[in-house]
N, CA, C and O atoms as CSV, one atom per row, in Angstrom:
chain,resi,resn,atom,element,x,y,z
A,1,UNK,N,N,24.957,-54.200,93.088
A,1,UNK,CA,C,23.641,-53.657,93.349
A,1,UNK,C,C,22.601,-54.553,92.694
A,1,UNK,O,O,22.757,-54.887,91.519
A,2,UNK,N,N,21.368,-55.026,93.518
A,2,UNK,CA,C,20.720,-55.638,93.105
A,2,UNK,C,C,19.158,-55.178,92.367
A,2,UNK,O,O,18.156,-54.770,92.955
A,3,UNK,N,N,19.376,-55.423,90.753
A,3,UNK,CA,C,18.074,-54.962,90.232
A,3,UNK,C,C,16.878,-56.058,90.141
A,3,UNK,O,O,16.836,-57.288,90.158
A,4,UNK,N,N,15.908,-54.986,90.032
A,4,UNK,CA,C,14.473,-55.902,90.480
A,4,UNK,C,C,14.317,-55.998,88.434
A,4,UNK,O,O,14.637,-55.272,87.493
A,5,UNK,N,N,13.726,-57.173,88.591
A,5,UNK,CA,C,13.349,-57.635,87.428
A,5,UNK,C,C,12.844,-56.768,86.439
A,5,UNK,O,O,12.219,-55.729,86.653
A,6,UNK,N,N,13.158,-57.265,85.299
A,6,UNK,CA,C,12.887,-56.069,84.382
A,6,UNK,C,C,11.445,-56.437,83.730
A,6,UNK,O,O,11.107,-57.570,83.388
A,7,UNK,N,N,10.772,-55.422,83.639
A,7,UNK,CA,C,9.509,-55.425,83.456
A,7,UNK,C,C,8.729,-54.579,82.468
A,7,UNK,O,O,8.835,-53.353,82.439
A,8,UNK,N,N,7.967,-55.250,81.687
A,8,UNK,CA,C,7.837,-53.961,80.225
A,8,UNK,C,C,6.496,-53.334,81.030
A,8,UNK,O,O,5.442,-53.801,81.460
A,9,UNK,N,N,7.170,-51.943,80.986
A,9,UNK,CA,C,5.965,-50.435,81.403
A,9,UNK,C,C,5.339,-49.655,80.133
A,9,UNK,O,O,6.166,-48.783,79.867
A,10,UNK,N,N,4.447,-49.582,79.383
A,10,UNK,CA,C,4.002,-49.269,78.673
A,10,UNK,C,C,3.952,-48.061,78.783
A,10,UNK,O,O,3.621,-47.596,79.874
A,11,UNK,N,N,4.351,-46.952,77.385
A,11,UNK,CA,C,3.566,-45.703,77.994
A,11,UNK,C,C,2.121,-45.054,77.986
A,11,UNK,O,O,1.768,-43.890,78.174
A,12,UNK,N,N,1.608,-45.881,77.782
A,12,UNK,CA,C,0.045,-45.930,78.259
A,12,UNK,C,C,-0.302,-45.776,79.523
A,12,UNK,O,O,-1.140,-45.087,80.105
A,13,UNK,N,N,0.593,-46.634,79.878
A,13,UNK,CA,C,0.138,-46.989,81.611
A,13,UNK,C,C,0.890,-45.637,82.111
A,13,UNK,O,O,0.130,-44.881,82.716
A,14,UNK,N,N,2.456,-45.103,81.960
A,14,UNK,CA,C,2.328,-43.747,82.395
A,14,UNK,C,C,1.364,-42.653,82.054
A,14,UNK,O,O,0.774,-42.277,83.067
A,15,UNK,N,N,1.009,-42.024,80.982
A,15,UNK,CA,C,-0.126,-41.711,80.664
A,15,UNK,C,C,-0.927,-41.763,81.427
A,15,UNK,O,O,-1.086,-40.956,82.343
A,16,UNK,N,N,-1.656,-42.823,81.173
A,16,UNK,CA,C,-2.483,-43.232,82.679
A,16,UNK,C,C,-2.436,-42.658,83.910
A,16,UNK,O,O,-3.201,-41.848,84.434
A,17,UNK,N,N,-1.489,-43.151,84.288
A,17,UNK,CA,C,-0.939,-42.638,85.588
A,17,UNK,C,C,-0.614,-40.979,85.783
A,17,UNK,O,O,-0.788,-40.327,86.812
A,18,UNK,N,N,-0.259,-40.654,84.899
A,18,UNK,CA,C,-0.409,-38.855,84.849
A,18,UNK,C,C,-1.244,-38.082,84.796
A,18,UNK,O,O,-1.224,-36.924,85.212
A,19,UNK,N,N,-2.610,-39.008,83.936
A,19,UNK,CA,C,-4.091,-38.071,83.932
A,19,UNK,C,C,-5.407,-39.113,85.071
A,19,UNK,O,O,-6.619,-39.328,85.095
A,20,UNK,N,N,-4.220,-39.464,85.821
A,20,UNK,CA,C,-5.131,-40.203,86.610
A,20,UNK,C,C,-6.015,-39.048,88.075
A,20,UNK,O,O,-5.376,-38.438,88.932
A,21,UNK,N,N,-7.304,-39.057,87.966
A,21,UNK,CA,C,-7.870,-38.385,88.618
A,21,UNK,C,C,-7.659,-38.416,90.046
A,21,UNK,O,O,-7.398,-39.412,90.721
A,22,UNK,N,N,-7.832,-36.922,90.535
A,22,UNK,CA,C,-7.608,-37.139,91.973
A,22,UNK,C,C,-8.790,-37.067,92.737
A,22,UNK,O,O,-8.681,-37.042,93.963
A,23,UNK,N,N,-9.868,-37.032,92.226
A,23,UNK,CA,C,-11.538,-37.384,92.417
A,23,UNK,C,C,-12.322,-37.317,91.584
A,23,UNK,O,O,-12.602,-36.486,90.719
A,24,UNK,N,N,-12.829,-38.621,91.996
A,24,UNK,CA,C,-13.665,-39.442,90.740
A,24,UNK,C,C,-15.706,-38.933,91.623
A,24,UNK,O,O,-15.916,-38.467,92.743
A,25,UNK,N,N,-16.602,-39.247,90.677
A,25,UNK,CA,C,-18.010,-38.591,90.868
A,25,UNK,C,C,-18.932,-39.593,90.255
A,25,UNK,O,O,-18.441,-40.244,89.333
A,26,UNK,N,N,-20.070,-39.827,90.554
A,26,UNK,CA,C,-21.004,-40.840,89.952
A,26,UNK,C,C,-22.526,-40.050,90.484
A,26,UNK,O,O,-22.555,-39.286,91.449
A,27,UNK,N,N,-23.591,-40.362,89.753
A,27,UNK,CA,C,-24.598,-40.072,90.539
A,27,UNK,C,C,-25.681,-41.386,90.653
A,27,UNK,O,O,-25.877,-42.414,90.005
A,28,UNK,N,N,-26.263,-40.746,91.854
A,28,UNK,CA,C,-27.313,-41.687,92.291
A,28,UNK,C,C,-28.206,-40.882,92.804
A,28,UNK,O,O,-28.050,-39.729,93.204
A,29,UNK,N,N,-29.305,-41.637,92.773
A,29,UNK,CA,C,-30.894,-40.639,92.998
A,29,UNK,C,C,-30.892,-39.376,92.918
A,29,UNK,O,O,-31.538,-38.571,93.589
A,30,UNK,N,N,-29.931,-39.140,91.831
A,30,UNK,CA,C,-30.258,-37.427,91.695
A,30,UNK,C,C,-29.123,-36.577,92.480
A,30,UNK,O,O,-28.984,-35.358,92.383
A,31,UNK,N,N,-28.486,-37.281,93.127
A,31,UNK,CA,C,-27.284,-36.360,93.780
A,31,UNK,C,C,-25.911,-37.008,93.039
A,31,UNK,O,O,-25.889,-38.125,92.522
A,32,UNK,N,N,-24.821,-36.112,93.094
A,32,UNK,CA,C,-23.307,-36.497,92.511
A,32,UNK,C,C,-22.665,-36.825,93.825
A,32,UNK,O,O,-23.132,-36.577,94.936
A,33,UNK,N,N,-21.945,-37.201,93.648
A,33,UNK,CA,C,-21.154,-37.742,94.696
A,33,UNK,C,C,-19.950,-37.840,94.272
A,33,UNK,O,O,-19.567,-38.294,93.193
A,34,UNK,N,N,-19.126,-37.256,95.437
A,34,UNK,CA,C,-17.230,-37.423,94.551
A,34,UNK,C,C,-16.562,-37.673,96.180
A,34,UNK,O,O,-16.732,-37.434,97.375
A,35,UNK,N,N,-15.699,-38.333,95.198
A,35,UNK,CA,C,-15.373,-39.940,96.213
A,35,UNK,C,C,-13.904,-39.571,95.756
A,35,UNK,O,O,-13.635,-38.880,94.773
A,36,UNK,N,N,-12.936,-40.184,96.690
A,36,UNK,CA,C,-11.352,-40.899,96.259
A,36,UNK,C,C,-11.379,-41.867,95.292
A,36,UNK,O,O,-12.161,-42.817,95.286
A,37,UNK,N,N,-10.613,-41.660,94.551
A,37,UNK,CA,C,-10.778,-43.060,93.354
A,37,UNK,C,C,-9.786,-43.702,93.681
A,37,UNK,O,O,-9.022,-44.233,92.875
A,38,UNK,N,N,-9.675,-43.732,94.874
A,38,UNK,CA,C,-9.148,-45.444,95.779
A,38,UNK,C,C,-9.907,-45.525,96.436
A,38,UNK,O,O,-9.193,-46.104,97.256
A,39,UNK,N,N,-10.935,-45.476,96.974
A,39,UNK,CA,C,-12.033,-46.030,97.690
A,39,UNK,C,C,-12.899,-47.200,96.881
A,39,UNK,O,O,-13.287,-47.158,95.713
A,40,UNK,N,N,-13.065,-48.162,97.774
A,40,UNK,CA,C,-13.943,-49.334,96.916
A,40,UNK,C,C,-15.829,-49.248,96.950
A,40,UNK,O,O,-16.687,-49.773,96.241
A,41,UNK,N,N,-15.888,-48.397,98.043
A,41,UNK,CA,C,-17.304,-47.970,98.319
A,41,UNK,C,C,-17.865,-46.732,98.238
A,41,UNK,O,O,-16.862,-46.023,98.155
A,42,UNK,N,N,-18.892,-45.938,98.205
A,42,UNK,CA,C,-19.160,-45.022,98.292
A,42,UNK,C,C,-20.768,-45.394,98.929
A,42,UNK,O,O,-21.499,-46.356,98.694
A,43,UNK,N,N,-20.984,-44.036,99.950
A,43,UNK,CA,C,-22.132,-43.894,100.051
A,43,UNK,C,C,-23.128,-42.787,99.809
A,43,UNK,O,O,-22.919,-41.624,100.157
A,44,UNK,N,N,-24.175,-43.184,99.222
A,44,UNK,CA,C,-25.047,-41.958,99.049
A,44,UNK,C,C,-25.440,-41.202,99.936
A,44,UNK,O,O,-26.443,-41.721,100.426
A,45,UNK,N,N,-25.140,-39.958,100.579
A,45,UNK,CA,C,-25.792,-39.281,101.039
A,45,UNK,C,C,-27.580,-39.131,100.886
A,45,UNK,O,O,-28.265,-38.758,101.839
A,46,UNK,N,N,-27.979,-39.375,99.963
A,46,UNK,CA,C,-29.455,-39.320,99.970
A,46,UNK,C,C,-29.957,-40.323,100.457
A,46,UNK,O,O,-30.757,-40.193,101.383
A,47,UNK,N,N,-29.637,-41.524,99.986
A,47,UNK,CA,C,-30.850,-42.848,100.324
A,47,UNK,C,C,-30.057,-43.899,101.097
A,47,UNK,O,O,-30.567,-44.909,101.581
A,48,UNK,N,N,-28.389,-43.478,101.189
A,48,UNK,CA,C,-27.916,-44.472,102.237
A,48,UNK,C,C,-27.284,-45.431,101.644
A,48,UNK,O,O,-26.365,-45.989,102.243
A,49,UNK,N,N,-27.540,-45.707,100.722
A,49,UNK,CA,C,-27.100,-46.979,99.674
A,49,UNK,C,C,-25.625,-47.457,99.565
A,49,UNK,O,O,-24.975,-46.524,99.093
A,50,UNK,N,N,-24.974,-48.346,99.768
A,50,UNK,CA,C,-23.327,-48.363,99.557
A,50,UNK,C,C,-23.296,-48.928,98.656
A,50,UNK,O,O,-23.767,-50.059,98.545
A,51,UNK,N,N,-22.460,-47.990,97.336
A,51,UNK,CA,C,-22.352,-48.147,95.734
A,51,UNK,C,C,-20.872,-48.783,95.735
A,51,UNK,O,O,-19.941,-48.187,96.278
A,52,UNK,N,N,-20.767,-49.576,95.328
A,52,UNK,CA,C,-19.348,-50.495,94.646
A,52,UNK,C,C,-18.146,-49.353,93.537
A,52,UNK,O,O,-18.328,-49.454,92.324
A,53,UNK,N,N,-17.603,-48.875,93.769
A,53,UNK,CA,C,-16.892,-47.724,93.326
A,53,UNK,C,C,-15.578,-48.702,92.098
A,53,UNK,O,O,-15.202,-48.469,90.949
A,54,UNK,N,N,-15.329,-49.520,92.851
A,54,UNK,CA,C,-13.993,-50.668,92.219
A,54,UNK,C,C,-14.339,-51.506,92.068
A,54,UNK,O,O,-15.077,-52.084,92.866
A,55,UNK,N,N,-13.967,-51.964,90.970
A,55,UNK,CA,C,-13.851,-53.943,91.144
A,55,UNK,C,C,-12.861,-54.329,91.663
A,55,UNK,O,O,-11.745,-53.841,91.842
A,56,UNK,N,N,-13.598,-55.783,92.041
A,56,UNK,CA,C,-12.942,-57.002,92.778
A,56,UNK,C,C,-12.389,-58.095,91.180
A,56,UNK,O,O,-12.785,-59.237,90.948
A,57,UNK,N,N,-11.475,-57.329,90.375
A,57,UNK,CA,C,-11.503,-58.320,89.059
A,57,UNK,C,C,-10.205,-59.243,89.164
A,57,UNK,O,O,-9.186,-58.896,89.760
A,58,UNK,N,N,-10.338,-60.205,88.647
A,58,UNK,CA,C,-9.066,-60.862,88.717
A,58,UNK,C,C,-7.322,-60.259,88.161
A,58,UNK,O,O,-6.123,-60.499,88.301
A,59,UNK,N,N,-8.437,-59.205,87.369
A,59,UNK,CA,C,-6.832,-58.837,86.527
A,59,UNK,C,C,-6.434,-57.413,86.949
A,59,UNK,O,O,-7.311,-56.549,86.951
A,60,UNK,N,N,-5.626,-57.215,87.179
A,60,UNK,CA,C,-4.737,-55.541,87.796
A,60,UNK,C,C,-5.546,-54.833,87.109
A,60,UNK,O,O,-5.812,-55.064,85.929
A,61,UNK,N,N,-6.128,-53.678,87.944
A,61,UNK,CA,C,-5.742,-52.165,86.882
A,61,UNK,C,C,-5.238,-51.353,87.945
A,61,UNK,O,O,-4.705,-51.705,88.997
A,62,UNK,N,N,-5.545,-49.957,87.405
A,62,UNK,CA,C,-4.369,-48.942,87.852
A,62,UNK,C,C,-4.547,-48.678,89.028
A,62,UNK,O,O,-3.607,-48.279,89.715
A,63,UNK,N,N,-5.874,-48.850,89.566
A,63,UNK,CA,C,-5.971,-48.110,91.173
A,63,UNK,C,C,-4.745,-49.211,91.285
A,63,UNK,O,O,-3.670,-48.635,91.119
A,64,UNK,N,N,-4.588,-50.655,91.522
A,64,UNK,CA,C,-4.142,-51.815,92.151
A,64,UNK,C,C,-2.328,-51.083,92.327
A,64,UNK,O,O,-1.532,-51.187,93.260
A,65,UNK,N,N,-2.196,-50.254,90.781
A,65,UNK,CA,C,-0.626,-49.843,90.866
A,65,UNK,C,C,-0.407,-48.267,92.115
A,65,UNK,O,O,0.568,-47.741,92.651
A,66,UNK,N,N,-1.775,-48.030,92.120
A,66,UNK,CA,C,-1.536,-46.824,93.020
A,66,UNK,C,C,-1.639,-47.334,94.499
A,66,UNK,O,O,-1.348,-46.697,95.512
A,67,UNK,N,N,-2.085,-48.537,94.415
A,67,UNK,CA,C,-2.477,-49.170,96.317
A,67,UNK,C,C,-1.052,-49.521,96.573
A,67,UNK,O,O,-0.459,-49.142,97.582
A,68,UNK,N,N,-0.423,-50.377,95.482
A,68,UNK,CA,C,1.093,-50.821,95.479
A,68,UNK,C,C,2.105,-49.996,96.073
A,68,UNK,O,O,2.983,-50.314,96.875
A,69,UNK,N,N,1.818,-48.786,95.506
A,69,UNK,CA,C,3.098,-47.340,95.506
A,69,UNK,C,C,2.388,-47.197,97.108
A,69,UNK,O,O,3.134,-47.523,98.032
A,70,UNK,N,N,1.223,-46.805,97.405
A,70,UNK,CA,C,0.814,-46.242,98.992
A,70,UNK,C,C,1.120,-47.337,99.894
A,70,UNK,O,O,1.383,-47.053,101.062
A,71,UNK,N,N,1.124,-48.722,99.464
A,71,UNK,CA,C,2.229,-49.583,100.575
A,71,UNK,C,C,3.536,-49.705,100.647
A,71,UNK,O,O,4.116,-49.887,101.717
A,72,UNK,N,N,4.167,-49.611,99.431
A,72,UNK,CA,C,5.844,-48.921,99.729
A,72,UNK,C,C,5.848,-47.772,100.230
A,72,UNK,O,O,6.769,-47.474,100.990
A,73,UNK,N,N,4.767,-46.787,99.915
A,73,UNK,CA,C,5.211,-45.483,100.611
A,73,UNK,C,C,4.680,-44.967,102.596
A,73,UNK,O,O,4.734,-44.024,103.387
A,74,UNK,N,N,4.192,-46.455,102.471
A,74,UNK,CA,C,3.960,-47.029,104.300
A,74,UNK,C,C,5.880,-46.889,104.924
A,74,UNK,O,O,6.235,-46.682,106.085
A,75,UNK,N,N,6.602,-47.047,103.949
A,75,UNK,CA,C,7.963,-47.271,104.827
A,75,UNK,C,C,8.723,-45.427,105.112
A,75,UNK,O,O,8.910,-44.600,104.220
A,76,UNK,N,N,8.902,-45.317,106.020
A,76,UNK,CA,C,9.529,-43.954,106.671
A,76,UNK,C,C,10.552,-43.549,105.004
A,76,UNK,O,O,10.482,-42.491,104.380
A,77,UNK,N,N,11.386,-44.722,104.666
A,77,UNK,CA,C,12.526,-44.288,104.431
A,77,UNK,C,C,12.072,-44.401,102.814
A,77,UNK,O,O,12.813,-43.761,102.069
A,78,UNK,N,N,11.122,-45.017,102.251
A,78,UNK,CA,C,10.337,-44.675,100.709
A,78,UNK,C,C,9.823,-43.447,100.925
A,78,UNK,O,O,10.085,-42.753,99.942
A,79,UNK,N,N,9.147,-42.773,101.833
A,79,UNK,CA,C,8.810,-41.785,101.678
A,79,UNK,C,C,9.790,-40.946,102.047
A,79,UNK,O,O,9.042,-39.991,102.255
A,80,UNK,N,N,10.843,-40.530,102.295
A,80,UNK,CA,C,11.801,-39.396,102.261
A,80,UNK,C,C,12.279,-39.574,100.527
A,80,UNK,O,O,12.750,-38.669,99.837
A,81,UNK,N,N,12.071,-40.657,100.190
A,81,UNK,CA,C,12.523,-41.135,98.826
A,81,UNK,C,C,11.212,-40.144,98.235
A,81,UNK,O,O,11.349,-38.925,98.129
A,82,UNK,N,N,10.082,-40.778,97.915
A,82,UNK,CA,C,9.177,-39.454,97.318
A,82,UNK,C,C,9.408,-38.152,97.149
A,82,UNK,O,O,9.436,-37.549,96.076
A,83,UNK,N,N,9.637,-37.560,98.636
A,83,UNK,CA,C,9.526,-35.999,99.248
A,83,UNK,C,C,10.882,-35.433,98.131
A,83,UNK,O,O,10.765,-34.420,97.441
A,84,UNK,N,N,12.318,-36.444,98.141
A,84,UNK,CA,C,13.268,-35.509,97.580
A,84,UNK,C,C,13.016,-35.751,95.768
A,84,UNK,O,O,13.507,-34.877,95.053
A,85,UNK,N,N,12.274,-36.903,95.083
A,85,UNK,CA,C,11.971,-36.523,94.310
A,85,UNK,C,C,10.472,-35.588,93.663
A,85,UNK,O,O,10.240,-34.971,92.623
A,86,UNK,N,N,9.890,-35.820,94.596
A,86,UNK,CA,C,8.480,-34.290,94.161
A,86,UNK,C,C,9.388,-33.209,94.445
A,86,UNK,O,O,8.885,-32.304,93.779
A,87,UNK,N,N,10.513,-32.670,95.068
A,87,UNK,CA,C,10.796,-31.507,95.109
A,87,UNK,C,C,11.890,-31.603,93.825
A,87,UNK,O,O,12.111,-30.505,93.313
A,88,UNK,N,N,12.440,-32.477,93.365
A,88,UNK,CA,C,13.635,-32.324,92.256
A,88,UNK,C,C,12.588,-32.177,90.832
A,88,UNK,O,O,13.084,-31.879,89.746
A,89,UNK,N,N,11.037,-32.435,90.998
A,89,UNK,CA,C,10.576,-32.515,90.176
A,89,UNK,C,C,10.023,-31.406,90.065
A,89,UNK,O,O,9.976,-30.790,89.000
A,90,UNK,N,N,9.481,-30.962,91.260
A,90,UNK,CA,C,9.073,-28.805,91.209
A,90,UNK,C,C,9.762,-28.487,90.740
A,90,UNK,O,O,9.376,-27.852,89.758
A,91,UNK,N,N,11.586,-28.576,90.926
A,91,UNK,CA,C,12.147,-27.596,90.667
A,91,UNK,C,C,12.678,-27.379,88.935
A,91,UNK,O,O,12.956,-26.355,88.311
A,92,UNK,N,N,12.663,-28.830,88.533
A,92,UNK,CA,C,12.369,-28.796,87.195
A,92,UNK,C,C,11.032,-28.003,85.958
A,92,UNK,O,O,11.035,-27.820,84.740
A,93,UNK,N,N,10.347,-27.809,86.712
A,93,UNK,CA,C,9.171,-27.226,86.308
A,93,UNK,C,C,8.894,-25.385,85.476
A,93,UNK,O,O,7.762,-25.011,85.167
């Protein structure tokens, strides 16, 4: 069986990843706005404006590990992989 390289995961970065929001909010001209915090844009409903939500930085952060997981989980057969562990993980609960 072939393993993928071993790679140091901090538990920060799980952390991270556990209190990672499932909508993020900013305001502009007086209104809030709540957006996907995977979206790179947002627009204001009031004045129209398209606000930069992400950076374009050279160095990873976490959205980059959550875009990663939503393109493996593009494959039919990663996502039956998800589905039986979110349910082994309910049932632990």
């Amino acid at each position: 069986m072939q393993q993928p390289a071993a790679l140091e995961i901090s538990r920060e970065l799980i952390e991270a990843i556990r209190a990672f929001p499932v909508r993020r909010e900013i305001e502009h001209c007086g209104a809030r706005i709540a957006f996907d915090p995977s979206d790179f844009y947002v627009v204001c409903p009031r004045c129209g404006v398209r606000i930069k939500a992400r950076s374009f930085s050279a160095s990873p952060e976490i959205e980059d590990v959550f875009d990663a997981l939503f393109e493996w989980l593009n494959q039919e057969e990663a996502r039956d992989v998800a589905r039986r562990r979110q349910a082994a993980l309910a049932a632990e609960e």
